[in-house]
Wavefront OBJ file of the C-alpha trace (Angstrom):
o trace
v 7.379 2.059 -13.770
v 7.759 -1.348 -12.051
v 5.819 -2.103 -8.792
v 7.440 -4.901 -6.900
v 4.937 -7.108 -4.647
v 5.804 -7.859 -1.570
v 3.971 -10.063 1.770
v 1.667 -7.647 3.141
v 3.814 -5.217 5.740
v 1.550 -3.711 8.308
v 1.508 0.581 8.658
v 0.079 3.217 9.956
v -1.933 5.483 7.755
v -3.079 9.221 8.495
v -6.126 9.533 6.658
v -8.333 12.301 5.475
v -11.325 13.056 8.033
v -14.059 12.664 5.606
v -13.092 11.028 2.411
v -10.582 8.841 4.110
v -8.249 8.906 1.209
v -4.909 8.624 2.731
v -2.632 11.930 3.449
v 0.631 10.189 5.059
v 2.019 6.716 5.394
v 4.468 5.926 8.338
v 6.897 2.907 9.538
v 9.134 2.391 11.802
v 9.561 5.966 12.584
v 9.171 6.542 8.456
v 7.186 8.996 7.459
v 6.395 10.045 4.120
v 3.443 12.173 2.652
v 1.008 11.377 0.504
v 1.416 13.253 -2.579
v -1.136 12.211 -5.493
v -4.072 9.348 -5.609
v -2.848 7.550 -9.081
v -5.986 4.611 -8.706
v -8.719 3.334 -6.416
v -10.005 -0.362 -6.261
v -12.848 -1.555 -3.917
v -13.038 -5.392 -3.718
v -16.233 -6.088 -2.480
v -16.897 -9.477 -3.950
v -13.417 -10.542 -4.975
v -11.858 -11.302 -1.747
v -10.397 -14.021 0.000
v -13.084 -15.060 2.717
v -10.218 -14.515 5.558
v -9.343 -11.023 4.945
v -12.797 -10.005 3.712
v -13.537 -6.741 1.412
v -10.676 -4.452 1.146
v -9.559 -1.293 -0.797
v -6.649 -0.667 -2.820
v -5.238 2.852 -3.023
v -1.735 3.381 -5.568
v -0.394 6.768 -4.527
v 2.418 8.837 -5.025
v 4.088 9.868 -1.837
v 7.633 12.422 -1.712
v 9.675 10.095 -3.020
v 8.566 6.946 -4.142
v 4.738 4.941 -5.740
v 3.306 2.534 -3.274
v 0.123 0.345 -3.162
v -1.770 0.438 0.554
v -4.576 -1.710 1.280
v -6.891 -1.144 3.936
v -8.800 -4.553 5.244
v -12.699 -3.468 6.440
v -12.703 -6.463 8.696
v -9.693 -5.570 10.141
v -9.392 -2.384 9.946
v -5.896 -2.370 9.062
v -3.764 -0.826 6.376
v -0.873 -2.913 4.755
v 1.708 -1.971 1.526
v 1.338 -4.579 -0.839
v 3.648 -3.315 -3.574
v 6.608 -0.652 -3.913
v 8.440 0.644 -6.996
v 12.801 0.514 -6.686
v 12.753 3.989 -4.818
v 11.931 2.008 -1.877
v 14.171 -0.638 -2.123
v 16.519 0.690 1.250
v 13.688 0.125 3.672
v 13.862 -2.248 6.302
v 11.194 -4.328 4.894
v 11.720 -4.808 1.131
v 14.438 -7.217 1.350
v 13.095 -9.902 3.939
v 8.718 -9.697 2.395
v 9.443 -9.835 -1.388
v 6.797 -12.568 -3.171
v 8.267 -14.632 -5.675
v 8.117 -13.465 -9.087
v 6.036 -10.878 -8.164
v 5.423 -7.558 -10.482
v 3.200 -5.107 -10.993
v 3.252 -2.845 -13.724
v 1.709 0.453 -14.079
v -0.421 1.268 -16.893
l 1 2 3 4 5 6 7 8 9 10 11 12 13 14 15 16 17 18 19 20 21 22 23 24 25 26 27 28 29 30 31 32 33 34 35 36 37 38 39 40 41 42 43 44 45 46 47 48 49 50 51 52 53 54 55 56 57 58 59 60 61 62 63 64 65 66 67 68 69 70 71 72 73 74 75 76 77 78 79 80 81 82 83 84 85 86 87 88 89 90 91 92 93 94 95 96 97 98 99 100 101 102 103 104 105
């Protein structure tokens, strides 16, 4: 399956109480739940020095793979990457990167 990258696209993330693993994404009145955990990646020395250490969750949610980020400095959560299921929303045609893929292993 074929992630495509996109700009960072800030959401809002329901997460887990204690182990903060995240159990629904939402925007722009979208909801969708969080179905499977596929990978974990904590960045805490490869970062740029702007947007400090971050964490990378690829999930499964009802209908679609996605790849959140959540910023510690910021304490924000962004998608950085979709696969084609999410291709309608109102953000995947205006924040794509340039030649950007991400395959899943």
């Amino acid at each position: 399956m074929a992630m495509q990258q996109i700009a960072p696209v800030a959401v809002k993330v329901t997460a887990h109480w204690r182990t903060g693993a995240p159990t629904a994404v939402a925007f722009e009145g979208i909801v969708r739940k969080v179905t499977k955990v596929l990978a974990l990646r904590r960045e805490y020395g490869a970062y740029r020095a702007e947007s400090g250490p971050r964490t990378l969750w690829e999930l499964e949610t009802e209908d679609a793979a996605l790849v959140l980020s959540f910023s510690r400095r910021s304490g924000a959560w962004s998608i950085e990457a979709f696969d084609d299921a999410w291709r309608t929303l109102p953000f995947a045609s205006t924040a794509e990167v340039p030649g950007g893929l991400l395959s899943h292993a």
